[in-house]
mmCIF file of the protein (N, C-alpha, C, O) and its ligand, coordinates in Angstrom:
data_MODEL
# 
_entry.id   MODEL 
# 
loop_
_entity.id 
_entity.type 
_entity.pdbx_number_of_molecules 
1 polymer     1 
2 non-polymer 1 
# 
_entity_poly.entity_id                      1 
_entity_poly.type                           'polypeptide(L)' 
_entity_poly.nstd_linkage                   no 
_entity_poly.nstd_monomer                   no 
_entity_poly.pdbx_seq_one_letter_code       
;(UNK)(UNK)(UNK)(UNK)(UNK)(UNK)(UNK)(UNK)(UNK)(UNK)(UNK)(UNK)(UNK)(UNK)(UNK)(UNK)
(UNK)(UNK)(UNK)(UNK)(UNK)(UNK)(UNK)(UNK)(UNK)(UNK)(UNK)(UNK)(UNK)(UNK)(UNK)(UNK)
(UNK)(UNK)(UNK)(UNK)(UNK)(UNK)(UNK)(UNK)(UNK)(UNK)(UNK)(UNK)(UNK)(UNK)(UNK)(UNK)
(UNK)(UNK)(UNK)(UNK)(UNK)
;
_entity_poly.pdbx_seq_one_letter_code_can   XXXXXXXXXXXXXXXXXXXXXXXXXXXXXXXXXXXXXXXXXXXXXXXXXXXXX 
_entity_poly.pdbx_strand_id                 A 
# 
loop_
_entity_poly_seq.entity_id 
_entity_poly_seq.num 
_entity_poly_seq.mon_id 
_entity_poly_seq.hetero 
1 1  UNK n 
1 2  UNK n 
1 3  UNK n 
1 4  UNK n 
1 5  UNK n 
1 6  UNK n 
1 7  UNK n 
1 8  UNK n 
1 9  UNK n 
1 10 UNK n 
1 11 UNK n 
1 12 UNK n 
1 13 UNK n 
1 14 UNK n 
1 15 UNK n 
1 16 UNK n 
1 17 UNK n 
1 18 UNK n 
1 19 UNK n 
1 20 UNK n 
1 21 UNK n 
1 22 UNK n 
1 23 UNK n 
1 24 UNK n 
1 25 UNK n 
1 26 UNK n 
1 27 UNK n 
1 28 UNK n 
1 29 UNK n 
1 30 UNK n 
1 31 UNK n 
1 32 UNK n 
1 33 UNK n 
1 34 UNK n 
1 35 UNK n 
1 36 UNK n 
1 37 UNK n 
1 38 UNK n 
1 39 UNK n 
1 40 UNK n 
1 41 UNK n 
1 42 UNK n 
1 43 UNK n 
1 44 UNK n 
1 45 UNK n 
1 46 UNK n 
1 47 UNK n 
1 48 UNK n 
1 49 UNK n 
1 50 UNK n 
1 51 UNK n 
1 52 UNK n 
1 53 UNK n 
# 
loop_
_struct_asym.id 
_struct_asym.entity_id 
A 1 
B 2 
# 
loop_
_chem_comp.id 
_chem_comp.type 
_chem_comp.mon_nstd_flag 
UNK 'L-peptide linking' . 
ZN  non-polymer         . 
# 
_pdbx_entity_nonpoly.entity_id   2 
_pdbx_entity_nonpoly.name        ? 
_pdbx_entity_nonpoly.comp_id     ZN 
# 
_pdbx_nonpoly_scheme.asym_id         B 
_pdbx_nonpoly_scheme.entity_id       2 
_pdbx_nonpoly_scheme.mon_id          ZN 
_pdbx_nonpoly_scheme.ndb_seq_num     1 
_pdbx_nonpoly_scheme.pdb_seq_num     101 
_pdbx_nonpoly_scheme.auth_seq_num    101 
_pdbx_nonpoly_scheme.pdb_mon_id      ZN 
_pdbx_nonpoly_scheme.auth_mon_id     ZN 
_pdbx_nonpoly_scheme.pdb_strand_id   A 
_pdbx_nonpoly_scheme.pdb_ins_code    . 
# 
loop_
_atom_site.group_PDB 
_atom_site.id 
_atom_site.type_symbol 
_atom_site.label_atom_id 
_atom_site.label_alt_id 
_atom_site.label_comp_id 
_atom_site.label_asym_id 
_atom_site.label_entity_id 
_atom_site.label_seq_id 
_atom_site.pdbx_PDB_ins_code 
_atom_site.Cartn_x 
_atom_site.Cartn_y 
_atom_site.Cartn_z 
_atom_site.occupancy 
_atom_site.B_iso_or_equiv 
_atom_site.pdbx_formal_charge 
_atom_site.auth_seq_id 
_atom_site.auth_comp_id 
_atom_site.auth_asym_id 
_atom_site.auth_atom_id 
_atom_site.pdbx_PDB_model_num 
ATOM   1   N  N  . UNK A 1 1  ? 103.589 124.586 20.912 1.00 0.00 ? 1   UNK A N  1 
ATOM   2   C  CA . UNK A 1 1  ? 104.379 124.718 22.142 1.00 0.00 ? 1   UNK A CA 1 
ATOM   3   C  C  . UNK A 1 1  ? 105.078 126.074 22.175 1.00 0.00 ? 1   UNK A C  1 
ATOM   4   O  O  . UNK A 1 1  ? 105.846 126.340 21.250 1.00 0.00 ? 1   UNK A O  1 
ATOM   5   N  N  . UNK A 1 2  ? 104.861 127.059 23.270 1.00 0.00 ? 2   UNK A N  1 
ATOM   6   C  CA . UNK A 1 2  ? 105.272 128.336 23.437 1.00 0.00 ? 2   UNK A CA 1 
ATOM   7   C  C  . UNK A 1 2  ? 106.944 128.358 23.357 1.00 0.00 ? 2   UNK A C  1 
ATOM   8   O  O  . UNK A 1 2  ? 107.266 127.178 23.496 1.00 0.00 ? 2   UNK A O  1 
ATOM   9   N  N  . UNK A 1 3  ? 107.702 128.862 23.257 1.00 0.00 ? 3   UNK A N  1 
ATOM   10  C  CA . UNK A 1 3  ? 109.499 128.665 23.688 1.00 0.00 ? 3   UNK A CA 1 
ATOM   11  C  C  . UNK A 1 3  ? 109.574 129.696 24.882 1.00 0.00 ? 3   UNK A C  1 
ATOM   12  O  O  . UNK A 1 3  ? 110.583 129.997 25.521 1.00 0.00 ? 3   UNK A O  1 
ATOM   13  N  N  . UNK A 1 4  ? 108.352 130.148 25.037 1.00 0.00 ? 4   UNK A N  1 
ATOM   14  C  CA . UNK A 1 4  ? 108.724 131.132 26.247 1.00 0.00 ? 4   UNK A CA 1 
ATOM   15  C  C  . UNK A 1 4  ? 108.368 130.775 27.452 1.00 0.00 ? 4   UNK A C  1 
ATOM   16  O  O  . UNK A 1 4  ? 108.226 131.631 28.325 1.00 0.00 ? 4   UNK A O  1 
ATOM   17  N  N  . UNK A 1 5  ? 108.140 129.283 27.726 1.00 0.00 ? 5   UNK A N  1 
ATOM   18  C  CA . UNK A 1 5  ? 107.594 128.904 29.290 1.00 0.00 ? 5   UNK A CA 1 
ATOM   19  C  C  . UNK A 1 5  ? 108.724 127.457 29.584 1.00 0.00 ? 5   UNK A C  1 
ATOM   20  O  O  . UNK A 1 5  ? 109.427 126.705 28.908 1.00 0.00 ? 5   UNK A O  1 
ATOM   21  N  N  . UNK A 1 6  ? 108.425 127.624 30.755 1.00 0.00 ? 6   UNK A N  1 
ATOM   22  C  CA . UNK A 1 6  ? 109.731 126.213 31.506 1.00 0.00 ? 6   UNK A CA 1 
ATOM   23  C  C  . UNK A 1 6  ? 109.168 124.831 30.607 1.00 0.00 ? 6   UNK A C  1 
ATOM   24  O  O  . UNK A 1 6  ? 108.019 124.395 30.670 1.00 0.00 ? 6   UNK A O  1 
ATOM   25  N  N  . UNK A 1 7  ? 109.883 124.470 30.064 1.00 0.00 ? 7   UNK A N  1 
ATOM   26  C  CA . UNK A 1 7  ? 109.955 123.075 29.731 1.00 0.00 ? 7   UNK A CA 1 
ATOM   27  C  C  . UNK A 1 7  ? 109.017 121.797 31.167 1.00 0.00 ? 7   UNK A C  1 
ATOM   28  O  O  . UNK A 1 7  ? 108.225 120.858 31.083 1.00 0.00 ? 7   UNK A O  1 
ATOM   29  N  N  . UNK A 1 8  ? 109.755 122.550 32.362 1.00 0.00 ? 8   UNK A N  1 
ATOM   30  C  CA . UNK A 1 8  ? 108.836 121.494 33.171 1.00 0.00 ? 8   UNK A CA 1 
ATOM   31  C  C  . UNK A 1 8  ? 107.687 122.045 33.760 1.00 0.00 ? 8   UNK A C  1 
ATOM   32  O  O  . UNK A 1 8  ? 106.615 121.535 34.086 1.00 0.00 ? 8   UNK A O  1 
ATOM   33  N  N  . UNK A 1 9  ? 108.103 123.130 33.827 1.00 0.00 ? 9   UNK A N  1 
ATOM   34  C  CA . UNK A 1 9  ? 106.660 123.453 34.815 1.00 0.00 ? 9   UNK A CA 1 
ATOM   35  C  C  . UNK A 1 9  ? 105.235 124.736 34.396 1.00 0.00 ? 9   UNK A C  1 
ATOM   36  O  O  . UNK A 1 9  ? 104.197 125.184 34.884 1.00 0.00 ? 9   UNK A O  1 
ATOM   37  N  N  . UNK A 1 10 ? 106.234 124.879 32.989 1.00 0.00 ? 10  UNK A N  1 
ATOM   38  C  CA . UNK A 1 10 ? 105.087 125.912 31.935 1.00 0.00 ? 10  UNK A CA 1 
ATOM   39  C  C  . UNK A 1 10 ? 104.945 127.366 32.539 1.00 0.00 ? 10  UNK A C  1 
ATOM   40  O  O  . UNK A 1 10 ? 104.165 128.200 32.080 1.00 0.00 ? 10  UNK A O  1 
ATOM   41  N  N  . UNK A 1 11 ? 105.777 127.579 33.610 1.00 0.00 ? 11  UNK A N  1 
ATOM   42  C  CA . UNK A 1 11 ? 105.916 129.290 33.784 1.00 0.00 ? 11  UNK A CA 1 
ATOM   43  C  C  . UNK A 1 11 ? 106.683 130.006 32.812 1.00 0.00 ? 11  UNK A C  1 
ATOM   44  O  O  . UNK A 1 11 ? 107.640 129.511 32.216 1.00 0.00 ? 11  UNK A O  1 
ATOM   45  N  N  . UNK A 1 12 ? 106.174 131.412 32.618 1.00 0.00 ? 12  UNK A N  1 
ATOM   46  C  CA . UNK A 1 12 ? 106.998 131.697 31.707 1.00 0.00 ? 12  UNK A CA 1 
ATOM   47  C  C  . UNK A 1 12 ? 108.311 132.261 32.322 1.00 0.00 ? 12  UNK A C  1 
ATOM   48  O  O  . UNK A 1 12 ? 108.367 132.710 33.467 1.00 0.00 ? 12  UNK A O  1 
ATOM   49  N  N  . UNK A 1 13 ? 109.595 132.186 31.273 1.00 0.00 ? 13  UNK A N  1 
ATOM   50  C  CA . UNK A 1 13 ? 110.928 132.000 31.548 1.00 0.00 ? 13  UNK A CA 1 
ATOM   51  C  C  . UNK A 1 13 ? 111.244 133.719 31.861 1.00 0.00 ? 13  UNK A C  1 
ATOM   52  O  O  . UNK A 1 13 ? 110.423 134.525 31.425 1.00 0.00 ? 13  UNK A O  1 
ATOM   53  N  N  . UNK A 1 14 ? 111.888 133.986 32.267 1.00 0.00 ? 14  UNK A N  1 
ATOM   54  C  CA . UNK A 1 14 ? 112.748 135.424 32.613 1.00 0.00 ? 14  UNK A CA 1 
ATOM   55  C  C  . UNK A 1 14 ? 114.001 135.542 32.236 1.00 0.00 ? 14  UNK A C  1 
ATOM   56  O  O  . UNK A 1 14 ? 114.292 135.088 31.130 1.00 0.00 ? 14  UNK A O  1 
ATOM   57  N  N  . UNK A 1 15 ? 114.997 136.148 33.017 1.00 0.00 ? 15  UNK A N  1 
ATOM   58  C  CA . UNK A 1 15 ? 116.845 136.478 32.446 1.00 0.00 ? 15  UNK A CA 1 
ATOM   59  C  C  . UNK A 1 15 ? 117.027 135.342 33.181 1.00 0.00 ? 15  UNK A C  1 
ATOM   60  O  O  . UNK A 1 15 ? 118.128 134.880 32.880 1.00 0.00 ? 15  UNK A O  1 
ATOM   61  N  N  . UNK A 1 16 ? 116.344 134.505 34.202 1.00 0.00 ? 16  UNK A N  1 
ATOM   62  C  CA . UNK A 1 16 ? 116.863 133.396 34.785 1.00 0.00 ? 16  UNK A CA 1 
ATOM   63  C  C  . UNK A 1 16 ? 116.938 132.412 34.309 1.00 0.00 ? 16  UNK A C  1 
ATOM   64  O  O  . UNK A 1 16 ? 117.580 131.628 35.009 1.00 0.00 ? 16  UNK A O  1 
ATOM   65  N  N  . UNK A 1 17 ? 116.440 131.831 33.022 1.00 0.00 ? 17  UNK A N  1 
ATOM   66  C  CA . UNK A 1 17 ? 116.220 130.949 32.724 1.00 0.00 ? 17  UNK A CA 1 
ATOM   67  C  C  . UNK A 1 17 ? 117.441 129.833 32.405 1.00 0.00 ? 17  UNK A C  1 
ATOM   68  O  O  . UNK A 1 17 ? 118.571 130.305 32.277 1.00 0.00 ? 17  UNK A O  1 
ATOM   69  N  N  . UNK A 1 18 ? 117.340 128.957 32.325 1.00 0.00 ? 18  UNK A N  1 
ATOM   70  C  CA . UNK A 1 18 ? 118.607 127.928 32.485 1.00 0.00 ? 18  UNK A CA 1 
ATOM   71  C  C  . UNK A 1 18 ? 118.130 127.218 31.040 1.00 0.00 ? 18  UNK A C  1 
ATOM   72  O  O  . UNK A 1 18 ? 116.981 127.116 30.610 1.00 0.00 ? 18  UNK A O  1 
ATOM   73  N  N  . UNK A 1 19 ? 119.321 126.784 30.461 1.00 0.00 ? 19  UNK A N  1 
ATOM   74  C  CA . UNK A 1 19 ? 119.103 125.912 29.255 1.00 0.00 ? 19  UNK A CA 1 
ATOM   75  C  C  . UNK A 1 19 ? 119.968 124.431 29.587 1.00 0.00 ? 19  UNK A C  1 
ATOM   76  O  O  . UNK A 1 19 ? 121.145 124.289 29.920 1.00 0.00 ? 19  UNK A O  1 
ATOM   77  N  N  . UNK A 1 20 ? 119.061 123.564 29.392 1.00 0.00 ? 20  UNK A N  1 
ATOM   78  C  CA . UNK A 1 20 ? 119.360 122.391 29.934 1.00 0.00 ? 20  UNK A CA 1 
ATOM   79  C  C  . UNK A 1 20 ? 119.419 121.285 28.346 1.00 0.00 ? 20  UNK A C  1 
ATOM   80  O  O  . UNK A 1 20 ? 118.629 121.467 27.420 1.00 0.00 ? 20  UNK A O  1 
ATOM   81  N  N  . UNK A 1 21 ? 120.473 120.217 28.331 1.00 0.00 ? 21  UNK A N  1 
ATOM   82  C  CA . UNK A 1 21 ? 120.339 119.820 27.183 1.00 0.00 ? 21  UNK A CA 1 
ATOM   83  C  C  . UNK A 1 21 ? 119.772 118.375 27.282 1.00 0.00 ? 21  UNK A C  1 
ATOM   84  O  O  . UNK A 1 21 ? 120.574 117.504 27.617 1.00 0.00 ? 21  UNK A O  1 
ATOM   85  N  N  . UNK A 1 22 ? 118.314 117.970 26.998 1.00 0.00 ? 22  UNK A N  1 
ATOM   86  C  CA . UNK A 1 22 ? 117.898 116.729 27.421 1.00 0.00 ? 22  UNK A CA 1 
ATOM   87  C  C  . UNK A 1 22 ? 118.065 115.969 25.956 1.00 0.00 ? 22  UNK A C  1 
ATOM   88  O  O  . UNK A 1 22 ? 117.706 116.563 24.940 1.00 0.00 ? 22  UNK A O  1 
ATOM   89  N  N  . UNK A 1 23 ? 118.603 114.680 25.890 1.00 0.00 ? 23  UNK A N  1 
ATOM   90  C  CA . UNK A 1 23 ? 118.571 113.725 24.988 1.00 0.00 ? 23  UNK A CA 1 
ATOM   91  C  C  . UNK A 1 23 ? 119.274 114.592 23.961 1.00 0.00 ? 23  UNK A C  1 
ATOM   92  O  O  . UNK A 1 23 ? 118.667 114.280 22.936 1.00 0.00 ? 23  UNK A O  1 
ATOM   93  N  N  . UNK A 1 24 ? 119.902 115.213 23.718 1.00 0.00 ? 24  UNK A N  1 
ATOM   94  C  CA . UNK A 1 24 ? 120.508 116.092 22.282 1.00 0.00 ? 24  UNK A CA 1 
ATOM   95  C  C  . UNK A 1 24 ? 118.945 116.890 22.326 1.00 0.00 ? 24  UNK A C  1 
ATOM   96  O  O  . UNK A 1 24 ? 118.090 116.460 21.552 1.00 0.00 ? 24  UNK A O  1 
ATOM   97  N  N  . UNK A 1 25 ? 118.784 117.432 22.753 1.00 0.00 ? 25  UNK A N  1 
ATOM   98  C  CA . UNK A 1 25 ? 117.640 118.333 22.387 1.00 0.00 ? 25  UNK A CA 1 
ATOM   99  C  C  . UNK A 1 25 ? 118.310 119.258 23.705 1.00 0.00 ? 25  UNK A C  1 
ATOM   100 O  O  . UNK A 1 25 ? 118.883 118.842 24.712 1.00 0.00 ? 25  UNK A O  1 
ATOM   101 N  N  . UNK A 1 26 ? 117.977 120.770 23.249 1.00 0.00 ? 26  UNK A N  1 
ATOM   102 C  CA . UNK A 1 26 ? 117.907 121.901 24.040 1.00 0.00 ? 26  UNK A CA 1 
ATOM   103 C  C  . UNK A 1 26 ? 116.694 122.398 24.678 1.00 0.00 ? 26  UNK A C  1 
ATOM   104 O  O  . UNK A 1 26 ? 115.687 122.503 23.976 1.00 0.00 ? 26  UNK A O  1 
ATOM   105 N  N  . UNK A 1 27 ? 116.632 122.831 26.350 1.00 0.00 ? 27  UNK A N  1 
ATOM   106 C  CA . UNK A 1 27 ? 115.044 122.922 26.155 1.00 0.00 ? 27  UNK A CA 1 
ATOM   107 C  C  . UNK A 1 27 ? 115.506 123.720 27.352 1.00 0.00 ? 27  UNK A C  1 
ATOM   108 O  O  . UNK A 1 27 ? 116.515 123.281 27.905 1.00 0.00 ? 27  UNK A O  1 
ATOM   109 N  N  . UNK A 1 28 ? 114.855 125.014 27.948 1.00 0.00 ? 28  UNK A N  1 
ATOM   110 C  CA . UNK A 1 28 ? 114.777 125.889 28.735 1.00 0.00 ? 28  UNK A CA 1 
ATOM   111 C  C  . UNK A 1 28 ? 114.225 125.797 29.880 1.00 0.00 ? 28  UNK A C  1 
ATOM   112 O  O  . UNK A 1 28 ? 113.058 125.450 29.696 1.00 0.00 ? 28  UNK A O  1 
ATOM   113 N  N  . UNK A 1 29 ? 114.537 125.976 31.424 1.00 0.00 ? 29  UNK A N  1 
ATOM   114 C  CA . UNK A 1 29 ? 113.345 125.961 32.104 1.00 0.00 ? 29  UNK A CA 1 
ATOM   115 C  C  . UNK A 1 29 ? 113.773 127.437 33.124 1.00 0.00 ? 29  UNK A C  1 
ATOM   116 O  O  . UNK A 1 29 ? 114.676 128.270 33.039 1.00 0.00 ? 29  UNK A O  1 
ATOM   117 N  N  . UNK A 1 30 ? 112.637 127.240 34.067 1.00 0.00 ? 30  UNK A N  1 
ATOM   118 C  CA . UNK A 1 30 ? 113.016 128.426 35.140 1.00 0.00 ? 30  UNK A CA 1 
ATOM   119 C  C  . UNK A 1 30 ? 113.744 128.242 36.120 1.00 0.00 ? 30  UNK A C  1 
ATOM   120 O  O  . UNK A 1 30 ? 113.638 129.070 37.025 1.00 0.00 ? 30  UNK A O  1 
ATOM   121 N  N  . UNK A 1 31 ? 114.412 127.473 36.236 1.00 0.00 ? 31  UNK A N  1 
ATOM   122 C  CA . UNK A 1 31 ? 114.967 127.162 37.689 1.00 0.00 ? 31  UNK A CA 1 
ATOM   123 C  C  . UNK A 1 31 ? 115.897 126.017 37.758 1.00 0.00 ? 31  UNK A C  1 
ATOM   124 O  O  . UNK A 1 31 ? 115.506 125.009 37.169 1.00 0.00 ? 31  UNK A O  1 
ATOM   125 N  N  . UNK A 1 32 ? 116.883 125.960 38.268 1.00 0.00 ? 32  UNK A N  1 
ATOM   126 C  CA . UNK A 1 32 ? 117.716 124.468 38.647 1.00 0.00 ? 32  UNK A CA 1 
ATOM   127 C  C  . UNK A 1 32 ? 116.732 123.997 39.046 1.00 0.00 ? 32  UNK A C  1 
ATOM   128 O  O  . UNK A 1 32 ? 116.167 123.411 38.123 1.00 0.00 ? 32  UNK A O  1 
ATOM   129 N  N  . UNK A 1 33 ? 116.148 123.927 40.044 1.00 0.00 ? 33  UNK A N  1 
ATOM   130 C  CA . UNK A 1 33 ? 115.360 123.045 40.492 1.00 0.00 ? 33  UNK A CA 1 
ATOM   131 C  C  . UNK A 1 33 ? 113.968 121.891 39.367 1.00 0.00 ? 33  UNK A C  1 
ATOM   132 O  O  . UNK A 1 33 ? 113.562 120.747 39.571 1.00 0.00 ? 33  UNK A O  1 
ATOM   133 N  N  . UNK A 1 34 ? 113.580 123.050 38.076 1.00 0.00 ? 34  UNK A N  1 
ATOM   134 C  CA . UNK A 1 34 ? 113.277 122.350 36.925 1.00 0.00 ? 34  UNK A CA 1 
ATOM   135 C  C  . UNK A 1 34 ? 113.947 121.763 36.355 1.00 0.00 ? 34  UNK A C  1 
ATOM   136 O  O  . UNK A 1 34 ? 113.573 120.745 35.772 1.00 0.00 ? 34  UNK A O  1 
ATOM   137 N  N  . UNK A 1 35 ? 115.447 122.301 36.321 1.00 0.00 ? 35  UNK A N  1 
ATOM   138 C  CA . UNK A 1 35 ? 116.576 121.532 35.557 1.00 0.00 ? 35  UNK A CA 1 
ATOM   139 C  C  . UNK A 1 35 ? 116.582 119.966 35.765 1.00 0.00 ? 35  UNK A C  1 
ATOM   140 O  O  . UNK A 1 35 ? 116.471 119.002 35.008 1.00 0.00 ? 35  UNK A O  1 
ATOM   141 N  N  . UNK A 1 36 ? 116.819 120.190 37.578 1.00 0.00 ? 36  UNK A N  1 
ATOM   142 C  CA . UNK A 1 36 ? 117.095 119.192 37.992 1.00 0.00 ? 36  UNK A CA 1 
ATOM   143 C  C  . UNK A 1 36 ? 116.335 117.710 37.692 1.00 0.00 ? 36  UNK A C  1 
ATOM   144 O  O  . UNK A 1 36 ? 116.707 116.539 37.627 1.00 0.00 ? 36  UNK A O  1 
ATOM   145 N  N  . UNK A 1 37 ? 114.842 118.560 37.521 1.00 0.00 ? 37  UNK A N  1 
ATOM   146 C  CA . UNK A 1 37 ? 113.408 117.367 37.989 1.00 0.00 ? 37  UNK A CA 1 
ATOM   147 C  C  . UNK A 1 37 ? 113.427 116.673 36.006 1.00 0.00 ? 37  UNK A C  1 
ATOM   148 O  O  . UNK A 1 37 ? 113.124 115.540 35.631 1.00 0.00 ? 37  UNK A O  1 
ATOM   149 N  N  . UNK A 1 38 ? 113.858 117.777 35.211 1.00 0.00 ? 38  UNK A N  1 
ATOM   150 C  CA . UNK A 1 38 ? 114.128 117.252 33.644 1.00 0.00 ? 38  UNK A CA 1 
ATOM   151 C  C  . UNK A 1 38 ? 115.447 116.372 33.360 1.00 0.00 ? 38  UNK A C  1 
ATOM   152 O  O  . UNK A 1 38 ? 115.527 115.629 32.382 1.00 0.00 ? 38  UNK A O  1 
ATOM   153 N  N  . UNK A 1 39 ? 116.545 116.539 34.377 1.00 0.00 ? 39  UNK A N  1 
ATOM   154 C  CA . UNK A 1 39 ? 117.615 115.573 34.198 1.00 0.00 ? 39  UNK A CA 1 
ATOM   155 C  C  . UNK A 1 39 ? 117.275 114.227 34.719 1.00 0.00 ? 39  UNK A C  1 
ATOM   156 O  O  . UNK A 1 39 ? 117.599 113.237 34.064 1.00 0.00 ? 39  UNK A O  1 
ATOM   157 N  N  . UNK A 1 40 ? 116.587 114.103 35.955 1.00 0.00 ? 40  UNK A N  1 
ATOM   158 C  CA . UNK A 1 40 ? 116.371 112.957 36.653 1.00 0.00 ? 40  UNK A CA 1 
ATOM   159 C  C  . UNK A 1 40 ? 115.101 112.546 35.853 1.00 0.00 ? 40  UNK A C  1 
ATOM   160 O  O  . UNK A 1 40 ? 114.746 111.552 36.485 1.00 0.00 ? 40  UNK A O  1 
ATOM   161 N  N  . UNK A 1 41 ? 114.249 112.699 34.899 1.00 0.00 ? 41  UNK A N  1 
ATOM   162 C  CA . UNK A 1 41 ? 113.252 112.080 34.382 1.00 0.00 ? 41  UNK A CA 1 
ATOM   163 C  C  . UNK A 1 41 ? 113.908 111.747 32.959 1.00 0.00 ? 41  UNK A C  1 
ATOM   164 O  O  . UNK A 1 41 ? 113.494 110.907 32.160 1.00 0.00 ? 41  UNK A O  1 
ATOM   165 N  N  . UNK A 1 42 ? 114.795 112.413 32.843 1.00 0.00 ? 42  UNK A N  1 
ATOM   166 C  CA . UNK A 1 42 ? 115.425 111.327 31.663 1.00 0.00 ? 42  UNK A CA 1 
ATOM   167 C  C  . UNK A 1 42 ? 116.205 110.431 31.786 1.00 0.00 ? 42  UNK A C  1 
ATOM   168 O  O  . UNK A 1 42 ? 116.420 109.543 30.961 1.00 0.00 ? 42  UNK A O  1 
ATOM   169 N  N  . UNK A 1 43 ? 116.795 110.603 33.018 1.00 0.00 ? 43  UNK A N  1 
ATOM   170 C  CA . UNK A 1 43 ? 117.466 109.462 33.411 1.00 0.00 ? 43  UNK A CA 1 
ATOM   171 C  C  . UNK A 1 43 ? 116.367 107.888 33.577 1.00 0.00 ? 43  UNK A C  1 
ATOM   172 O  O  . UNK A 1 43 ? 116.651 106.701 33.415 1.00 0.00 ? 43  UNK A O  1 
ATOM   173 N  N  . UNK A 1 44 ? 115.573 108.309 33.814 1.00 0.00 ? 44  UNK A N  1 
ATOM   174 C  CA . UNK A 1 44 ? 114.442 107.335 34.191 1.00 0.00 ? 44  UNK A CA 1 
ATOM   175 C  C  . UNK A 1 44 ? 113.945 106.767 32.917 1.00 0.00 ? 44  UNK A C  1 
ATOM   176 O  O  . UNK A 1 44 ? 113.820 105.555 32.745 1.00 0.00 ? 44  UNK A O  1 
ATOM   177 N  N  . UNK A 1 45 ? 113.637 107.751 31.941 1.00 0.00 ? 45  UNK A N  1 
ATOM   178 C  CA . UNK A 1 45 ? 113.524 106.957 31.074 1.00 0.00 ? 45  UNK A CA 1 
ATOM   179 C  C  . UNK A 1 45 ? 114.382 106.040 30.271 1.00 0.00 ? 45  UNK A C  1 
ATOM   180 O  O  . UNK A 1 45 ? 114.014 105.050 29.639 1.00 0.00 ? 45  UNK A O  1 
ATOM   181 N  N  . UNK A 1 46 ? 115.621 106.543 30.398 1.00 0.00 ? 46  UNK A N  1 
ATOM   182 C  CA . UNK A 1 46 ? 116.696 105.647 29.899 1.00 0.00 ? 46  UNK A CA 1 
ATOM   183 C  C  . UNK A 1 46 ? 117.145 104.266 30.648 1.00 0.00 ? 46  UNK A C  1 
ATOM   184 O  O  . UNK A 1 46 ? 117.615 103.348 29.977 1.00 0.00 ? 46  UNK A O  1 
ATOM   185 N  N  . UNK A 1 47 ? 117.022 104.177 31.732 1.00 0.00 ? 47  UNK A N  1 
ATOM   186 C  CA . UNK A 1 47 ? 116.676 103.283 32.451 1.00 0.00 ? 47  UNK A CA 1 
ATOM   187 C  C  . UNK A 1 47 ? 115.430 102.402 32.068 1.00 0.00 ? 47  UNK A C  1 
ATOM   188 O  O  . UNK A 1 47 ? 115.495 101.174 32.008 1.00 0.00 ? 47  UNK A O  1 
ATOM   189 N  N  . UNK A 1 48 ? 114.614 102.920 31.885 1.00 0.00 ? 48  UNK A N  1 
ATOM   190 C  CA . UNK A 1 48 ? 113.408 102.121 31.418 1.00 0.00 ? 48  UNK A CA 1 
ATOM   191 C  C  . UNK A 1 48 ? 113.442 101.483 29.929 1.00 0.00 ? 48  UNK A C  1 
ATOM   192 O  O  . UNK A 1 48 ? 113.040 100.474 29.349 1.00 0.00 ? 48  UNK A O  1 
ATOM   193 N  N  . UNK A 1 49 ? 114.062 102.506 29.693 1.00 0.00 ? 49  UNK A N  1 
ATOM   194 C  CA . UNK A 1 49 ? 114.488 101.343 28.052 1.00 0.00 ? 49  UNK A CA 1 
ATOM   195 C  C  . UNK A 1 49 ? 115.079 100.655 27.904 1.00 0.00 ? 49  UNK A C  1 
ATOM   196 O  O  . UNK A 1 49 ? 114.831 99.795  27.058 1.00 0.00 ? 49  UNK A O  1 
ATOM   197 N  N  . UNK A 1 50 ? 116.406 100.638 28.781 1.00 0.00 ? 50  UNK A N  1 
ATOM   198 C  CA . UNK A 1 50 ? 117.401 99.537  28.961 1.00 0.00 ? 50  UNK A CA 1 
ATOM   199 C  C  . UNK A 1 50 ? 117.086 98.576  29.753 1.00 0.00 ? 50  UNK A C  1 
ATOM   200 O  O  . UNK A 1 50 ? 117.867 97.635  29.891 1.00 0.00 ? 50  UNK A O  1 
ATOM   201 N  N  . UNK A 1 51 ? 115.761 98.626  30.499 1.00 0.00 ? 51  UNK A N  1 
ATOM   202 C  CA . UNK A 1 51 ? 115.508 97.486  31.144 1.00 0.00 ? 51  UNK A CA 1 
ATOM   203 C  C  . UNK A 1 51 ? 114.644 96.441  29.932 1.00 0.00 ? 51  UNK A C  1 
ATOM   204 O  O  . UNK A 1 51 ? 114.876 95.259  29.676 1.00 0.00 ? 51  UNK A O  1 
ATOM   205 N  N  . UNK A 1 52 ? 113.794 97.181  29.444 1.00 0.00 ? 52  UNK A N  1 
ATOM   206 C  CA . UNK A 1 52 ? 112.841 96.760  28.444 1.00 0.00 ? 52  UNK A CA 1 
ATOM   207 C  C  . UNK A 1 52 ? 113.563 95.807  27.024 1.00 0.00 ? 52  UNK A C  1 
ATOM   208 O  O  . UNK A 1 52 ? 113.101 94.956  26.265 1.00 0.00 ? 52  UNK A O  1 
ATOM   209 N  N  . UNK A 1 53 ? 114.932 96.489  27.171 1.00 0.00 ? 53  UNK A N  1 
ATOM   210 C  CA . UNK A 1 53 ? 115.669 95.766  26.249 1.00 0.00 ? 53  UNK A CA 1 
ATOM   211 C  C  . UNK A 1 53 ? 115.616 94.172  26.440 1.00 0.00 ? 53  UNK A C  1 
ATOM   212 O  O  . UNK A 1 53 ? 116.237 93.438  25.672 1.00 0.00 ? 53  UNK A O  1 
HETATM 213 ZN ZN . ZN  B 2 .  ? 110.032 125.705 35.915 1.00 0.00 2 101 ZN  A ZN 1 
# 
């Protein structure tokens, strides 16, 4: 796995890049708008585990 491309969408990152912290893990992307789409899919999964519980 490269550290130099968006976490969500695999472009590579620039001075823009945003560091977003998913699950205790740090992970980079290009854009709020990746930020955003990596916060709301973990939310989902956490949801999904707590349902599964
Ligand atoms: Zn991106």
């Amino acid at each position: 796995m490269k550290e130099n491309t968006c976490a969500a969408c695999d472009c590579e990152l620039d001075s823009t890049r945003i560091a977003v912290k998913i699950g205790g893990k740090t992970v980079e992307v290009c854009c709020e708008e990746c930020a955003e789409a990596l916060r709301e899919a973990e939310v989902a999964t956490r949801s999904a585990q707590a349902t599964n519980k």
